[in-house]
C-alpha positions in Angstrom: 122.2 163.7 128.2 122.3 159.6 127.6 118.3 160.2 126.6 118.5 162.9 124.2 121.4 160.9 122.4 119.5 157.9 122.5 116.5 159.4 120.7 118.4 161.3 118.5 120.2 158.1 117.2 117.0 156.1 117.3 115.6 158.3 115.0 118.2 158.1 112.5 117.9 154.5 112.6 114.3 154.4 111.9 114.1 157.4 109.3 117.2 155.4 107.6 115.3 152.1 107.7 112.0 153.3 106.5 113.5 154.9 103.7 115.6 151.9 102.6 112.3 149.8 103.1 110.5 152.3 100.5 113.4 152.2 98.0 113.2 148.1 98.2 109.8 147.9 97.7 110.2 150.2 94.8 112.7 148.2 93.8 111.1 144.8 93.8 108.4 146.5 91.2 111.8 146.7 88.2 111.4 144.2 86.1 113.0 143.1 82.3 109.3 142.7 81.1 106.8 145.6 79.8 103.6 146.0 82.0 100.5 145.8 79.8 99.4 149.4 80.0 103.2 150.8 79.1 103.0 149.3 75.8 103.2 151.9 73.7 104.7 154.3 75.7 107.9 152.1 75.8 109.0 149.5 73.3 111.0 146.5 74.5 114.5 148.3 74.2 113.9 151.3 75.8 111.8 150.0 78.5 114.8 147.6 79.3 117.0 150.6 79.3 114.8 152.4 81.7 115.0 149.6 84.4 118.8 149.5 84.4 118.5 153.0 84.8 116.3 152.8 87.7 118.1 150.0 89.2 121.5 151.5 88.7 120.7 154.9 90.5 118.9 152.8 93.3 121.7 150.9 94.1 123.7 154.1 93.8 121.1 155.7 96.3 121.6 152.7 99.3 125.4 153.1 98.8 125.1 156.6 99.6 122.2 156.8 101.8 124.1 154.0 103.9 127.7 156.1 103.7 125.7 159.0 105.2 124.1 157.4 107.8 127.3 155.3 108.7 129.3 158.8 109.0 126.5 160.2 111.0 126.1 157.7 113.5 130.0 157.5 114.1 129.8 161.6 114.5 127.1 161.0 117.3 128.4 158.4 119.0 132.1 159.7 119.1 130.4 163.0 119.9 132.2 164.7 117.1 130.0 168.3 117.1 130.7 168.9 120.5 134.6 168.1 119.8 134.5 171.0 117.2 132.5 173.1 119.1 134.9 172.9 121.7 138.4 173.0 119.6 136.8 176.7 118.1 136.0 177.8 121.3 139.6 178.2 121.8 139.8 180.4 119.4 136.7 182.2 119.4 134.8 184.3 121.1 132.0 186.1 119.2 128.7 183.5 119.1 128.2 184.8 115.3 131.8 183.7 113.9 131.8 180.5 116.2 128.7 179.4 114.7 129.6 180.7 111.0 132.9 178.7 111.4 131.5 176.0 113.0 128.7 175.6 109.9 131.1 176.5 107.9 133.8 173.7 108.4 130.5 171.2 108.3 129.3 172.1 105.1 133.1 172.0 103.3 133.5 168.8 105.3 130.5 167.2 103.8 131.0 168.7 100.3 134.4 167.2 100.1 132.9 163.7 101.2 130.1 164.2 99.0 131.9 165.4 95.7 133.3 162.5 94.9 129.1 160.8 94.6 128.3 163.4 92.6 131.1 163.0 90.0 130.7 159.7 89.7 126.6 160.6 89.5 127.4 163.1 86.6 130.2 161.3 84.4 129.6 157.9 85.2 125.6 157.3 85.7 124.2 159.6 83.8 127.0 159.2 80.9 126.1 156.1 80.9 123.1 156.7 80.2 123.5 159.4 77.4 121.7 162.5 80.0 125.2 164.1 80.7 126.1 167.2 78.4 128.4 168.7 80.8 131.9 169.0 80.5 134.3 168.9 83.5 135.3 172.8 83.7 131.6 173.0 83.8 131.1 170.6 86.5 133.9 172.3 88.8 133.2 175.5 87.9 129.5 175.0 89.2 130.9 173.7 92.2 132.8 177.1 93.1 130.0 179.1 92.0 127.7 177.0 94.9 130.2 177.7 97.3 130.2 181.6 96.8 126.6 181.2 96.8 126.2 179.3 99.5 128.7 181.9 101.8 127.2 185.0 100.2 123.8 184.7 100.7 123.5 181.2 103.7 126.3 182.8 105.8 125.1 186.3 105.7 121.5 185.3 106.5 122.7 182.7 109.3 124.5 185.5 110.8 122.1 187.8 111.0 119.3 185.3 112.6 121.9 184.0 114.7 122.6 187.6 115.8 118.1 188.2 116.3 118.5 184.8 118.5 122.0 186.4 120.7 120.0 189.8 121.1 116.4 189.9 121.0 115.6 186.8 123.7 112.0 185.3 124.1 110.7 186.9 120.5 113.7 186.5 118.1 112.1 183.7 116.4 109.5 186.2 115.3 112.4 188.4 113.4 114.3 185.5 112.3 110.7 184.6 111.1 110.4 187.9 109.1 114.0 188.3 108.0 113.6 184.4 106.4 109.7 185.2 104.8 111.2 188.4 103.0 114.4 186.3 101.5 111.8 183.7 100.2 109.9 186.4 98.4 112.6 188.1 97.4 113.7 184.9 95.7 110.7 184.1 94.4 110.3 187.6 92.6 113.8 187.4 91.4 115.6 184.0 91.3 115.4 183.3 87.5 117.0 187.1 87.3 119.9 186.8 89.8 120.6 182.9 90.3 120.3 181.1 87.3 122.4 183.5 85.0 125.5 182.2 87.3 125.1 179.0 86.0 123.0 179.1 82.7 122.0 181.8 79.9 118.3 183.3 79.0 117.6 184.4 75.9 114.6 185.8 74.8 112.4 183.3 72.7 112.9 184.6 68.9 109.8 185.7 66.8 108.2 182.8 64.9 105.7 180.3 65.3 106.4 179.3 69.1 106.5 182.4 70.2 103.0 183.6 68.3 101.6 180.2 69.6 102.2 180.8 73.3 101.2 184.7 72.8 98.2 183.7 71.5 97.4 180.8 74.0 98.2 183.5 76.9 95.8 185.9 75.8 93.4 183.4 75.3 94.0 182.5 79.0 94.4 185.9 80.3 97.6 185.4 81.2 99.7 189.0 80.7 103.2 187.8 79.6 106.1 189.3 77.7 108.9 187.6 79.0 109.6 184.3 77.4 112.7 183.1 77.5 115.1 180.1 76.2 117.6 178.8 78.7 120.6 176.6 77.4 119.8 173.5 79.7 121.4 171.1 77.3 125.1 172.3 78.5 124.6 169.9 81.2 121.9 167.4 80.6 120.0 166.1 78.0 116.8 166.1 80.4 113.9 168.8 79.4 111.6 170.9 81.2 110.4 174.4 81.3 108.9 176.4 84.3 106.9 179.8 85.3 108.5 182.1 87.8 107.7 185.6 89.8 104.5 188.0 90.3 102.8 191.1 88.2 105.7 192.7 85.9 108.2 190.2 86.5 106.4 186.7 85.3 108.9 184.4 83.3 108.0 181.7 81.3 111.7 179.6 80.8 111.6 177.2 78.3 114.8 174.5 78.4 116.4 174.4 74.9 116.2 170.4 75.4 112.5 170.8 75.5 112.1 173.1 72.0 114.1 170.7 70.8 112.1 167.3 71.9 108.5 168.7 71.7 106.1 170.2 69.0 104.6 173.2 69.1 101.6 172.2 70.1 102.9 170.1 73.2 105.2 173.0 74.2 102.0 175.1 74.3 99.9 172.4 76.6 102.8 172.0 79.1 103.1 175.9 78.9 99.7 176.1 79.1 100.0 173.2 82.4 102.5 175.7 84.7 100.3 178.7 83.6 97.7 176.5 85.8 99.1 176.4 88.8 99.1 180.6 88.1 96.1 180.7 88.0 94.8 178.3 90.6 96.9 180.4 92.5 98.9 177.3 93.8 102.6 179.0 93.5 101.2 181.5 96.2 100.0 178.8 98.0 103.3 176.9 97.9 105.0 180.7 99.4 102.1 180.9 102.1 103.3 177.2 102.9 106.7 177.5 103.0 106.7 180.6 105.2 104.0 178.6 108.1 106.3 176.1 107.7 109.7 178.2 108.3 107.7 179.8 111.0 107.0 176.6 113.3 110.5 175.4 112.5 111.8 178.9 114.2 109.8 178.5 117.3 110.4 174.9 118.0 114.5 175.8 117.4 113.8 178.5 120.1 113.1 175.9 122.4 116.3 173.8 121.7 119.2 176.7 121.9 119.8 177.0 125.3 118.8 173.1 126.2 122.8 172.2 128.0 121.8 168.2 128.2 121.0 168.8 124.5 124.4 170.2 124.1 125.9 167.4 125.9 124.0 165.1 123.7 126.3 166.0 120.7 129.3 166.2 123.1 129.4 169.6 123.9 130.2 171.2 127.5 127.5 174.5 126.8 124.5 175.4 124.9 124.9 176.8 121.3 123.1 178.0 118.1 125.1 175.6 115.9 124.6 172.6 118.4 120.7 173.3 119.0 120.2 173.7 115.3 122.1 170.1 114.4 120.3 168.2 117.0 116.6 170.3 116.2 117.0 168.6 112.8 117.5 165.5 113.8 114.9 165.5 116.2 112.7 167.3 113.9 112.9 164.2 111.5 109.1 162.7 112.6 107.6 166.1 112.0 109.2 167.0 109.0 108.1 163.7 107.5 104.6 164.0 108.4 104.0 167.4 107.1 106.3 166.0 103.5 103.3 163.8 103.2 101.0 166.4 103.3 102.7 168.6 101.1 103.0 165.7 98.3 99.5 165.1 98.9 98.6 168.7 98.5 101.1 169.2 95.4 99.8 165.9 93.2 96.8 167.3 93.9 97.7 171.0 92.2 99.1 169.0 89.5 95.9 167.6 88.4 94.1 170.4 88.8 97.2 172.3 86.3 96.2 169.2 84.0 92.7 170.3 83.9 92.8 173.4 83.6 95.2 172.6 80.2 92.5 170.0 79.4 90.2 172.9 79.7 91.5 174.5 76.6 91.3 171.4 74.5 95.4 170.7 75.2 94.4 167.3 77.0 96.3 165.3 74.0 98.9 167.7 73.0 99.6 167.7 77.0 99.5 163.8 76.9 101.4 163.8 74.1 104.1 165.8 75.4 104.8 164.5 78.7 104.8 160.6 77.9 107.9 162.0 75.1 109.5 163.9 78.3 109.1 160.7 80.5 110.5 158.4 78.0 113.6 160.6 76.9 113.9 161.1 81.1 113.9 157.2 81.4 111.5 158.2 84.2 110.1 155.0 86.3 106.4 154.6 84.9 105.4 152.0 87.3 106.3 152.8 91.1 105.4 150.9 94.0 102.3 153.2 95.1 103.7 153.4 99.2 106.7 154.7 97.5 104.7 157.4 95.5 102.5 158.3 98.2 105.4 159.3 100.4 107.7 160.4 97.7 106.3 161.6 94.6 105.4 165.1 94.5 103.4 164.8 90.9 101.1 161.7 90.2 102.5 159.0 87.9 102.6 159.2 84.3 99.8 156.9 84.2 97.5 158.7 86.9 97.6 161.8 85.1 96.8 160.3 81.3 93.7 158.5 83.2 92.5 161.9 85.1 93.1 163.8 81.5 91.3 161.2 79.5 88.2 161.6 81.9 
């Protein structure tokens, strides 16, 4: 029991440290002065502006990070987990409701402690800053409308893997395996359908020149798509972006109203013409295949932890759970996780080039320039990382990086 806890809480330490140490070095890069090779991507004023911004949400970041880790350590040590596994147990019987309540009381715990970071996050930081559009019947609203979410669609899926694990034995990670792969494609096919219209509106792009633009730059591309539409991002944030979702008949191209509004034509089309890319390099189905190995290890490695008891005892418990296996699995998980997030960042700068080129490819290299050093600058977006903390935390190259690979 005493060595379980132990590694648990060493690992903590160490992921908590090495993340802090990423974040400094990152941090040591800020400085009041332009580099060279940002000259004319930021003037003086806005560059300043962009380091403040940095610095302030870094700072933020270790306060939180350091609250979190704090709370979890003090949950371990005081073996907390096992106290509430124990206190429901009184009460409950059925595995499925113990570990829906149990999950349950963690995630409302954790929201309540964590609301007040991202309030402050929302109308102090990024007010600040000039990014927040949203008022704050939006703000709680959105919150309530997680929550459902969250119970609708997390507790009835944890229930019914949770019930695969109490009934089927040796193979259950196999089903919980199938039941997860078929949510994940069902939510690729239909998340910008179902999901975003609780928190945000589509409407289809009107005729005119944008629209006749992208129409012609898809046929050109061979890229079948009727379904453009115009989401009102800017009730929240002033940030832009756009994105391409779902397979066959149900392809989406959303466009954020922030980014008709900050772009041209022609650099809508070349970031348009960027996501269409990773369509047809055929990296969104790789990202799926991906995911769904990934989940699929993570199931049969949490087979192995349910019905560990010194585990159990580990968090304070007196018998083996779901609930408790799952908590200390991710813990434990930590090294693994991290090793394969370096490989997926690897693997996903790497698409993003390729998306780059394959825009380049149609003579867009400029317009896509163009268009993403005006998203980066109106972002405040850091254009000069420390390159340990991109390579371990950066899922798309740098500003810089891609301008270079564009210009070649």
């Amino acid at each position: 029991m005493q060595f379980y806890l132990t590694i648990i809480l060493l690992i903590l330490v160490l992921e908590f440290v090495w993340s802090q140490y990423l974040s400094y070095r990152n941090r040591k890069r800020m400085s009041p002065h332009i580099p060279l090779r940002l000259e004319g991507i930021y003037d003086k004023e806005d560059y300043a502006r962009q380091q403040e911004y940095q610095k302030v949400n870094s700072r933020f970041g270790l306060y939180i990070n350091l609250f979190s880790f704090a709370m979890m350590v003090v949950v371990l040590s005081f073996g907390l987990f096992g106290w509430l596994d124990e206190y429901l147990r009184q009460f409950i019987d059925n595995e499925i409701l113990l570990t829906l309540a149990f999950i349950g009381i963690i995630y409302v715990v954790n929201e309540i402690i964590t609301l007040p970071f991202d309030y402050y996050a929302t109308f102090v930081i990024e007010e600040r800053f000039g990014f927040n559009k949203s008022t704050k019947s939006t703000f709680w609203f959105d919150q309530l409308k997680g929550l459902l979410l969250v119970v609708a669609l997390g507790g009835g899926i944890l229930a019914l893997i949770v019930w695969l694990y109490e009934t089927l034995g040796e193979y259950a990670w196999l089903y919980a395996w199938g039941v997860i792969t078929l949510f994940s494609l069902f939510m690729s096919l239909f998340y910008s359908n179902v999901i975003v219209p609780m928190f945000n509106k589509q409407t289809p792009l009107e005729e005119g020149e944008l629209r006749d633009a992208i129409q012609n730059f898809a046929s050109k591309a061979g890229f079948a798509v009727n379904n453009i539409y115009v989401m009102d991002a800017s009730k929240r944030s002033s940030k832009a972006n756009a994105y391409f979702t779902g397979f066959g008949a149900k392809k989406r191209i959303v466009l954020f109203d922030t980014l008709i509004n900050d772009l041209d034509t022609d650099e809508i089309v070349a970031v348009l013409a960027h996501e269409i890319g990773h369509y047809k390099k055929k990296h969104t189905i790789q990202g799926i295949v991906q995911s769904i190995l990934f989940s699929g290890i993570m199931l049969f490695l949490l087979s192995w932890f349910l019905d560990n008891e010194e585990i159990a005892r580990a968090l304070g418990g007196e018998e083996p759970s779901f609930h408790l296996g799952m908590i200390a699995f991710s813990i434990l998980f930590t090294p693994i996780s991290m090793l394969t997030g370096i490989f997926s960042s690897i693997l996903s700068r790497k698409n993003e080039y390729q998306a780059d080129a394959y825009a380049a490819s149609f003579g867009l290299a400029e317009p896509l320039i163009s268009g993403l050093k005006k998203l980066s600058v109106k972002s405040l977006n850091n254009l000069n990382p420390d390159p340990l903390y991109v390579f371990f935390s950066y899922s798309h190259p740098t500003l810089l990086q891609r301008m270079d690979a564009l210009r070649k």
